[in-house]
PyMOL CGO cylinders between C-alpha atoms (Angstrom):
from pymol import cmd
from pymol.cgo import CYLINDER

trace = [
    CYLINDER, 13.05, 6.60, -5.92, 12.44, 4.90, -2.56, 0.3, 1, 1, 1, 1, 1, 1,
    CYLINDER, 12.44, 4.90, -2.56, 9.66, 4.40, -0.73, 0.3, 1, 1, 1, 1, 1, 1,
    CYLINDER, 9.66, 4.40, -0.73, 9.03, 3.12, 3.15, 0.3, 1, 1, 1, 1, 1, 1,
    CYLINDER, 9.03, 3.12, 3.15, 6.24, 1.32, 3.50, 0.3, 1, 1, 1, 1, 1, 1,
    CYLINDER, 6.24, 1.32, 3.50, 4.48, 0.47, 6.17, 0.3, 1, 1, 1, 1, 1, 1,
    CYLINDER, 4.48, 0.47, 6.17, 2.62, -3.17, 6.60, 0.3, 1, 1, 1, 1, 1, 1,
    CYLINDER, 2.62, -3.17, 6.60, -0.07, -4.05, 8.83, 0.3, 1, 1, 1, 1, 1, 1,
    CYLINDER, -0.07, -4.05, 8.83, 0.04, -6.98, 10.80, 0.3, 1, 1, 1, 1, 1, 1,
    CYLINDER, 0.04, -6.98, 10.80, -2.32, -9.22, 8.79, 0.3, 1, 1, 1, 1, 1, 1,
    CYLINDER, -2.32, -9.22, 8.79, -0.74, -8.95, 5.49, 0.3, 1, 1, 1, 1, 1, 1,
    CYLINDER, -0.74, -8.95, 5.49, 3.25, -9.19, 7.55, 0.3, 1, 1, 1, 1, 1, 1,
    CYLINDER, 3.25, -9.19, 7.55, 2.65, -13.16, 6.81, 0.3, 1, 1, 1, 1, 1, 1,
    CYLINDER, 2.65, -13.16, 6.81, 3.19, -11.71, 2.92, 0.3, 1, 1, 1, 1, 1, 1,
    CYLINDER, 3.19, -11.71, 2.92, 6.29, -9.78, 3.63, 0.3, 1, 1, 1, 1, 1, 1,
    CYLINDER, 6.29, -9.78, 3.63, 8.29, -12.71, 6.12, 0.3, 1, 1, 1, 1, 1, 1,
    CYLINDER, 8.29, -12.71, 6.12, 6.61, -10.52, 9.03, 0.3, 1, 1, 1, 1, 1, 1,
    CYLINDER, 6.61, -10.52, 9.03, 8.45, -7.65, 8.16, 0.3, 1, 1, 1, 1, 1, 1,
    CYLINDER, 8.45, -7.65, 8.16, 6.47, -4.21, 9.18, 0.3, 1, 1, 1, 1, 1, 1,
    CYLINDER, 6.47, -4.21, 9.18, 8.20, -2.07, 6.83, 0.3, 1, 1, 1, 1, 1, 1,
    CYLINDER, 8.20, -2.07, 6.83, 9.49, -2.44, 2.99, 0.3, 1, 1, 1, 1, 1, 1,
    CYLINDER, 9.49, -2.44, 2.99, 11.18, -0.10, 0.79, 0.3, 1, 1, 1, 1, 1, 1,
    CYLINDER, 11.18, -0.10, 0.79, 10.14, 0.26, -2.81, 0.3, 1, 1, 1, 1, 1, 1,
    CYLINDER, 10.14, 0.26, -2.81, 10.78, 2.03, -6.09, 0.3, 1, 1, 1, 1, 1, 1,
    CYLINDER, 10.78, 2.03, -6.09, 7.58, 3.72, -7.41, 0.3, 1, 1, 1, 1, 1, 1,
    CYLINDER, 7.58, 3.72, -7.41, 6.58, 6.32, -9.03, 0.3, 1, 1, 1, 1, 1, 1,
    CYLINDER, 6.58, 6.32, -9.03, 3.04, 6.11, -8.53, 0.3, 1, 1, 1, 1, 1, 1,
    CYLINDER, 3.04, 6.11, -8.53, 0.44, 3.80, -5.72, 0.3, 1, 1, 1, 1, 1, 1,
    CYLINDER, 0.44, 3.80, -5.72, -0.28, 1.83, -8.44, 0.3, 1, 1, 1, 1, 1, 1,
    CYLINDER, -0.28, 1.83, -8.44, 3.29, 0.87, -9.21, 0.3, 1, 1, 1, 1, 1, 1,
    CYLINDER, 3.29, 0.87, -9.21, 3.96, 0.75, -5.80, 0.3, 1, 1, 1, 1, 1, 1,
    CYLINDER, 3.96, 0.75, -5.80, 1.42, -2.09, -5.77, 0.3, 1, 1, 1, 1, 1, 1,
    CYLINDER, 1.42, -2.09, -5.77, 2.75, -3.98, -8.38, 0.3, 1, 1, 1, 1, 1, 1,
    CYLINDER, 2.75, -3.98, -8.38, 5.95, -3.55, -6.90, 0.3, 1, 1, 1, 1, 1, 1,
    CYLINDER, 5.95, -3.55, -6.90, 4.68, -5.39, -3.31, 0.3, 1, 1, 1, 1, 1, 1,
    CYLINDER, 4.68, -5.39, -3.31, 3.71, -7.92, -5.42, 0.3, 1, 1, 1, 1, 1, 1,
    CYLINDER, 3.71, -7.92, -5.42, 6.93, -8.74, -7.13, 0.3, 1, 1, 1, 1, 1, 1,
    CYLINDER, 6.93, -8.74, -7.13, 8.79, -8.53, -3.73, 0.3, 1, 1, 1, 1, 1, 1,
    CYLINDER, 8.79, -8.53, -3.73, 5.66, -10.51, -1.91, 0.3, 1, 1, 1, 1, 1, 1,
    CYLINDER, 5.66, -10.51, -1.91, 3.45, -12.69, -3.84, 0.3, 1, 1, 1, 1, 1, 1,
    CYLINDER, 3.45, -12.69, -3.84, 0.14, -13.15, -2.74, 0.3, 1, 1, 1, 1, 1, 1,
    CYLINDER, 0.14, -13.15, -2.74, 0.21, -9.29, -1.31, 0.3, 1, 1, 1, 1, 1, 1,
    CYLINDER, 0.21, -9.29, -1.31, -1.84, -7.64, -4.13, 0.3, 1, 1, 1, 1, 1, 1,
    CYLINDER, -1.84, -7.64, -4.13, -4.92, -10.10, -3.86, 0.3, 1, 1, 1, 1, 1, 1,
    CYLINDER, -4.92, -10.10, -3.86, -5.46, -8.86, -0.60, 0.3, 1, 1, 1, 1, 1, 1,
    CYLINDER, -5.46, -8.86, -0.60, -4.58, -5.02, -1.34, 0.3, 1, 1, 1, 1, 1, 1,
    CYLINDER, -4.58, -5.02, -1.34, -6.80, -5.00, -4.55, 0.3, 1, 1, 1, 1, 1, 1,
    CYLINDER, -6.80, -5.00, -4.55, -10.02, -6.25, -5.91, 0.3, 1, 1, 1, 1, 1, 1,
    CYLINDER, -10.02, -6.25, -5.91, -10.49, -8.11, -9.09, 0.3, 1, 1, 1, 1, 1, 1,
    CYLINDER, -10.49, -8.11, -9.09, -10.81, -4.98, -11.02, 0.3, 1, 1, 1, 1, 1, 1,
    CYLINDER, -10.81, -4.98, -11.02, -7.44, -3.69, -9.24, 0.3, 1, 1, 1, 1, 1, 1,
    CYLINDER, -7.44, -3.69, -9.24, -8.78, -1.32, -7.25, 0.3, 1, 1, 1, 1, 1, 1,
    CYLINDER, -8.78, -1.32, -7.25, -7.88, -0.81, -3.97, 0.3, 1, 1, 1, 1, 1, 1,
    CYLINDER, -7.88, -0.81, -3.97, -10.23, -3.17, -1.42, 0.3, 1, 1, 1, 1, 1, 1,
    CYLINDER, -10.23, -3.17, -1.42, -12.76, -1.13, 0.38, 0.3, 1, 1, 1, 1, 1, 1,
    CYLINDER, -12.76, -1.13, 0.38, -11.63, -2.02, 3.81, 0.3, 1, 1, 1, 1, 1, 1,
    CYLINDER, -11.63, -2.02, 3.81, -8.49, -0.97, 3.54, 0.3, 1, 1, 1, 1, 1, 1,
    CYLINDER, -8.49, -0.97, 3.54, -7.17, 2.87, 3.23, 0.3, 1, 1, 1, 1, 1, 1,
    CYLINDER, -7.17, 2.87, 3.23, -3.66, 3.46, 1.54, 0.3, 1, 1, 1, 1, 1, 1,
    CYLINDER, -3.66, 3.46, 1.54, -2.02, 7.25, 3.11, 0.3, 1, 1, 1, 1, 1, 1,
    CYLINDER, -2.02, 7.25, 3.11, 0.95, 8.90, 1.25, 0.3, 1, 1, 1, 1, 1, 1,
    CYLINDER, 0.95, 8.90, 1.25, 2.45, 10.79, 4.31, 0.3, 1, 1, 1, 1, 1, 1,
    CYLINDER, 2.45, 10.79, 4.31, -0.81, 10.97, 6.35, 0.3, 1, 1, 1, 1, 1, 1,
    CYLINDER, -0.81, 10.97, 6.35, -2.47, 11.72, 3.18, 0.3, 1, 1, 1, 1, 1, 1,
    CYLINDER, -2.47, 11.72, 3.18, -5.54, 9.83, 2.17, 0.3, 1, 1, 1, 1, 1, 1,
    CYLINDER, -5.54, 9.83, 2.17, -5.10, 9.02, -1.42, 0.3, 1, 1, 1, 1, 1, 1,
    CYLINDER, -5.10, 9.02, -1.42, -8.77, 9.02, -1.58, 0.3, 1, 1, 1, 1, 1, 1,
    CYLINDER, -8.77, 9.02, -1.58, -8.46, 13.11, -1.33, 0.3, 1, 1, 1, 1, 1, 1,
    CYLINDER, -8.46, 13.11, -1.33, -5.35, 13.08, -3.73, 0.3, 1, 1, 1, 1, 1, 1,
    CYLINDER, -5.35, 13.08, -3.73, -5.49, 10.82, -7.22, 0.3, 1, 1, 1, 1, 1, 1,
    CYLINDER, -5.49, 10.82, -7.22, -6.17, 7.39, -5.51, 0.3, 1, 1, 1, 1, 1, 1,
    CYLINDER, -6.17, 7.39, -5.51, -3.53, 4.74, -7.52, 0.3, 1, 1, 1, 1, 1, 1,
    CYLINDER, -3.53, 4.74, -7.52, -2.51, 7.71, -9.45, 0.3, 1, 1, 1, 1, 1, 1,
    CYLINDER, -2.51, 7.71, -9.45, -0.99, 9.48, -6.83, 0.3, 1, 1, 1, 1, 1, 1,
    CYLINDER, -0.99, 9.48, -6.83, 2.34, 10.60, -7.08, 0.3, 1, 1, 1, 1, 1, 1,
    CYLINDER, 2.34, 10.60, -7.08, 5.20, 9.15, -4.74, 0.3, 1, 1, 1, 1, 1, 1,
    CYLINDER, 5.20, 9.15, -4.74, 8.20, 10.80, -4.56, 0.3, 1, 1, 1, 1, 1, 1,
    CYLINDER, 8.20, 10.80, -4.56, 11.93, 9.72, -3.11, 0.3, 1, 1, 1, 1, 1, 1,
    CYLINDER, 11.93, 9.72, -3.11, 11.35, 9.22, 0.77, 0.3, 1, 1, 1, 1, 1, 1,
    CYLINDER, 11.35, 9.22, 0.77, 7.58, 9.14, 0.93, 0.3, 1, 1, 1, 1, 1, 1,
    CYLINDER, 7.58, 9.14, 0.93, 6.16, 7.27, 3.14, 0.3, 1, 1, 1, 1, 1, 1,
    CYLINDER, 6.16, 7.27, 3.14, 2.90, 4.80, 2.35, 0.3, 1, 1, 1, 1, 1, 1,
    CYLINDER, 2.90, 4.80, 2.35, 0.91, 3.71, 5.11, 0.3, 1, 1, 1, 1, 1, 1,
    CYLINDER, 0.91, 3.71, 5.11, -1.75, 0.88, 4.53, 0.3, 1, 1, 1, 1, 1, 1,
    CYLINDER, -1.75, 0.88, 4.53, -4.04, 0.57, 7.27, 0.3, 1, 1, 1, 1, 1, 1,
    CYLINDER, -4.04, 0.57, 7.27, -7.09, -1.94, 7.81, 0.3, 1, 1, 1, 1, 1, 1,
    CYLINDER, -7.09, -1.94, 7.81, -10.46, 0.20, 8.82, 0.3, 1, 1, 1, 1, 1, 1,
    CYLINDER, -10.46, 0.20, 8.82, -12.12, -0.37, 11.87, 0.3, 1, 1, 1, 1, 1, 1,
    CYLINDER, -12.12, -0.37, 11.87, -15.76, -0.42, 12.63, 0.3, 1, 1, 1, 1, 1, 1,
    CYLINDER, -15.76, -0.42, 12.63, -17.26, -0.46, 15.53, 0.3, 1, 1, 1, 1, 1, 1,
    CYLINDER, -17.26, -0.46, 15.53, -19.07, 1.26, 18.19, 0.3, 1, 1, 1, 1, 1, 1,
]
cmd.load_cgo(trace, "trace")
């Protein structure tokens, strides 16, 4: 099952500046791992050392916050489309 996935800037230097990537994954977690075997270097700066997700970045499943859904457990299905974006702070 494919999925689109879309890069931010910073990490592009992982992915030969591409913006977008298509996967197979069943889950956010295996999507993940899956970066990583197509862009080495990628997860490091997608998870922690426990493998979670970093806290300044937020992974959406069609404009979905997986933080609301089953964070790396959510299901992806054929088509979906993952969005990882930085946060921002400011004022």
């Amino acid at each position: 099952m494919s999925v689109k996935v879309l890069i931010p800037t910073p990490l592009q230097k992982f992915t030969d500046d591409r913006a977008t990537l298509e996967c197979e994954a069943k889950t956010v977690a295996e999507l993940i791992d899956a970066l990583e075997a197509a862009c080495p270097g990628i997860k490091a700066r997608l998870c922690d050392e426990a493998g979670k997700p970093r806290r300044f970045l937020n992974f959406y499943v069609n404009s979905e916050d997986i933080r609301f859904l089953e964070n790396t457990e959510t299901a992806l299905n054929d088509g979906d489309e993952v969005s990882i974006v930085p946060a921002v702070a400011g004022g």
